[in-house]
C-alpha positions as CSV (number, residue, x, y, z in Angstrom):
1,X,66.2,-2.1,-184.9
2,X,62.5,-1.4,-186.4
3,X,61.9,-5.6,-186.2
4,X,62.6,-5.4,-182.6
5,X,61.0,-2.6,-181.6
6,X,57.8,-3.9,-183.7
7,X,58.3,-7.4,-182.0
8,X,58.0,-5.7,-179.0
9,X,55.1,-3.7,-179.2
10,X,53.4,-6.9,-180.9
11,X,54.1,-8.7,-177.6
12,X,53.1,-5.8,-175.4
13,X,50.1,-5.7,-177.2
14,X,48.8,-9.2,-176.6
15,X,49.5,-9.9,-173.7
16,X,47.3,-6.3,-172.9
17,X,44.4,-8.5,-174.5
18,X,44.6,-11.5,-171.4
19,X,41.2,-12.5,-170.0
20,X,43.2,-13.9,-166.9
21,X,45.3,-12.5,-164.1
22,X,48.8,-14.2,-163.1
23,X,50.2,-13.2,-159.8
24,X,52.3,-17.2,-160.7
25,X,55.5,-17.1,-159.5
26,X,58.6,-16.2,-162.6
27,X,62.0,-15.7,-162.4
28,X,61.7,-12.4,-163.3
29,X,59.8,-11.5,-160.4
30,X,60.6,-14.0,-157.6
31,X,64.1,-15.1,-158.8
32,X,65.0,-18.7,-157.9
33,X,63.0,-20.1,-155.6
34,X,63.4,-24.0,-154.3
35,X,60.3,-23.8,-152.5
36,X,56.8,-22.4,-153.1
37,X,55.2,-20.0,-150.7
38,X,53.3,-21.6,-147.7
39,X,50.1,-20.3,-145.7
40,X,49.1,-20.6,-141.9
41,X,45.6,-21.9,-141.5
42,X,44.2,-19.3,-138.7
43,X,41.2,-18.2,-137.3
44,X,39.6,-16.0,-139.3
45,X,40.5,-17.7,-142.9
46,X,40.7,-20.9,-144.2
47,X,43.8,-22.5,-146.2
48,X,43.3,-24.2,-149.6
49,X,46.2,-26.4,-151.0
50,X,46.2,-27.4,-154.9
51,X,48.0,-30.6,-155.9
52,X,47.9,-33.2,-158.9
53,X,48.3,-37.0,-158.8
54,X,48.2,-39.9,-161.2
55,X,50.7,-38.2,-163.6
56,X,54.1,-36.6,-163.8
57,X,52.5,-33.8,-166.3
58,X,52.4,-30.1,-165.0
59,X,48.7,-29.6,-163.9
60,X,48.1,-24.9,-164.0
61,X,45.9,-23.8,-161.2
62,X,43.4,-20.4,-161.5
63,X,41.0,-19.0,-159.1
64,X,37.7,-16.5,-158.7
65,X,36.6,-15.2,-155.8
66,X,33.3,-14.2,-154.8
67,X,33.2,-10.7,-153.9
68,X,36.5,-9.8,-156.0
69,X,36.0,-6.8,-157.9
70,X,37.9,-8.1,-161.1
71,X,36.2,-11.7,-161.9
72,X,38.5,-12.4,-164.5
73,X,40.5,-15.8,-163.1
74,X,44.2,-15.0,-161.4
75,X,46.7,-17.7,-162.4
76,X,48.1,-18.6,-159.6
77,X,51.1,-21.4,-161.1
78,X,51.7,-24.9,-162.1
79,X,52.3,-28.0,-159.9
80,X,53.9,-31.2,-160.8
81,X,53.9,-34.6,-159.4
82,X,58.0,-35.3,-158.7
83,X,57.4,-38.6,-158.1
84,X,57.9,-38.7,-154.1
85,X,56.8,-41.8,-152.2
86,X,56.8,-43.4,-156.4
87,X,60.8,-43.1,-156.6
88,X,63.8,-43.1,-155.0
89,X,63.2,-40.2,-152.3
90,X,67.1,-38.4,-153.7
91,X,65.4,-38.7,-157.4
92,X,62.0,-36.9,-156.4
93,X,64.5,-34.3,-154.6
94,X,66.3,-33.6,-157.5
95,X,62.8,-33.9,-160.0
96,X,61.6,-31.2,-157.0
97,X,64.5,-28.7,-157.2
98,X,64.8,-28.6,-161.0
99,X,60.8,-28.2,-161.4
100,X,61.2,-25.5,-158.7
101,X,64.1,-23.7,-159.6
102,X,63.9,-23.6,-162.9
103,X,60.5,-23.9,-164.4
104,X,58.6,-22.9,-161.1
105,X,56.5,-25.8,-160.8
106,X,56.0,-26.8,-157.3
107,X,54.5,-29.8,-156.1
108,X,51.5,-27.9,-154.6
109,X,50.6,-24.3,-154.4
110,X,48.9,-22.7,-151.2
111,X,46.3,-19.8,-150.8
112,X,44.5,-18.6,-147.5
113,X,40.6,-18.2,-148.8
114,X,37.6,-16.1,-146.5
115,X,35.2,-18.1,-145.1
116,X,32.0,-17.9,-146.2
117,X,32.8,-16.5,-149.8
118,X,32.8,-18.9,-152.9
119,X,35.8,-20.2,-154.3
120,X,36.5,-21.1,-157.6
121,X,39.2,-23.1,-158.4
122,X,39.9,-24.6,-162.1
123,X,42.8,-26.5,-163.3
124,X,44.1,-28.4,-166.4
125,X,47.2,-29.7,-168.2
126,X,48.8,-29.9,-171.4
127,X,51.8,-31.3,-172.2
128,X,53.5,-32.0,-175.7
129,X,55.9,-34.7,-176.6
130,X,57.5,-36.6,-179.2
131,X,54.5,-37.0,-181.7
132,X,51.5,-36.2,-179.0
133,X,49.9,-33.7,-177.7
134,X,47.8,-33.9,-173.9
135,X,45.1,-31.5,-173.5
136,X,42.3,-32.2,-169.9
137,X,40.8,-29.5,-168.7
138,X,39.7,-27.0,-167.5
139,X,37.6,-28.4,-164.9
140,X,36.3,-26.3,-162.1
141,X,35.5,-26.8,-158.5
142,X,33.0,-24.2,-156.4
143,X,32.7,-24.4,-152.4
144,X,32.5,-22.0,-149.9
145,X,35.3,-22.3,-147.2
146,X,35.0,-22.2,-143.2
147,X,37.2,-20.6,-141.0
148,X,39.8,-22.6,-139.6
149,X,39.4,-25.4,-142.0
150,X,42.0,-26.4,-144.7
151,X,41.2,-27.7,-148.1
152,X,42.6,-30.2,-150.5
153,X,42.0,-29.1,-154.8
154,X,43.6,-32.5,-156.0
155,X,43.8,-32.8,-160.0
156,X,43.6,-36.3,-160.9
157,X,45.0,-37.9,-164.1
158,X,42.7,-41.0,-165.1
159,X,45.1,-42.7,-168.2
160,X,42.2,-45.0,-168.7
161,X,40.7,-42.6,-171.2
162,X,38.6,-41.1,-169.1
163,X,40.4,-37.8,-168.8
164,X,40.9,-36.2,-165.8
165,X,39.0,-34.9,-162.6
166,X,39.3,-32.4,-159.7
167,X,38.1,-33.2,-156.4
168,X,38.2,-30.9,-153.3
169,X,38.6,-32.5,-149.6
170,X,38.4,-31.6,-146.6
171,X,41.7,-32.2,-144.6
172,X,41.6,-30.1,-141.4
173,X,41.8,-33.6,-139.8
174,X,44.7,-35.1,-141.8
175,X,44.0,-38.3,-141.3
176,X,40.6,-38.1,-142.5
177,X,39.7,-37.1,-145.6
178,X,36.3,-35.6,-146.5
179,X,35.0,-34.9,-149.8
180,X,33.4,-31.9,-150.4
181,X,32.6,-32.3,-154.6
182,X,34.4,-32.9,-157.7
183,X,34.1,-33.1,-161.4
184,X,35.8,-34.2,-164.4
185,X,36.4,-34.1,-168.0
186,X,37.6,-35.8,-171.3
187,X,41.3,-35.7,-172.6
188,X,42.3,-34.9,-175.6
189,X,45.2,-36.3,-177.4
190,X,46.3,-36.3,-180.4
């Protein structure tokens, strides 16, 4: 009974010593969800949508925001590319439901954002398998939104050993994409 209650207070402990916020979605707290919360765009904010493409590996999104009291970065989840318009549309279902459900990884997450006030957004991924380990990122992206407008983050994975990179678009008109910036970075592997 003294090794669990120990245990315990060693895990309360660190995770009192986070430099980040997580307001990410867990099954504690949401339950099971098969879909990941979605914004309007309206007026008076703008709406910022994270995604990740080139790669299957979950990609974790955080954010600052200008003017926000507590500048440490809030977690907001992981996205994963399922595979849909790659693979039989039933198999990226099924990839969808089981990353949602049950590891809460969405294929994109959704904020609204106020105009005018710097956004942060950084993202990377890790993944380990048999043998080898993926590490890319963080890399970070700063604009300033305007209202009405809605914004793509896309994470990128470049396998041609050049890492990865994080571009933000501008897609209020859908089918025309403008980019705003990007940046990327070195993976490691090993």
């Amino acid at each position: 009974m003294k090794r669990i209650a120990l245990l315990s207070l060693a895990l309360a402990l660190c995770a009192c010593q986070s430099n980040q916020r997580d307001s990410s979605p867990s099954l504690l707290k949401d339950g099971i969800q098969f879909r990941q919360k979605t914004v309007a765009v309206d007026a008076d904010h703008a709406k910022v949508i994270m995604k990740a493409s080139g790669g299957t590996n979950p990609v974790e999104f955080a954010i600052r925001r200008e003017g926000d009291p507590d500048q440490r970065p809030e977690t907001l989840g992981t996205v994963m590319d399922t595979g849909e318009g790659k693979v039989f549309n039933w198999i990226a279902k099924l990839n969808q439901t089981v990353a949602s459900a049950g590891f809460k990884r969405f294929p994109q997450l959704e904020i609204q954002a106020d105009p005018g006030k710097k956004l942060t957004v950084s993202s990377s991924a890790r993944s380990q398998g048999t043998g080898a380990y993926y590490s890319c990122g963080p890399v970070m992206s700063t604009f300033s939104p305007e209202k009405a407008k809605v914004y793509l983050v896309e994470f990128q994975f470049k396998f041609d050993r050049s890492g990865c990179a994080q571009q933000v678009f501008d897609i209020t008109d859908p089918a025309n994409r403008v980019l705003i910036g990007g940046e990327g970075s070195e993976a490691k592997e090993g």
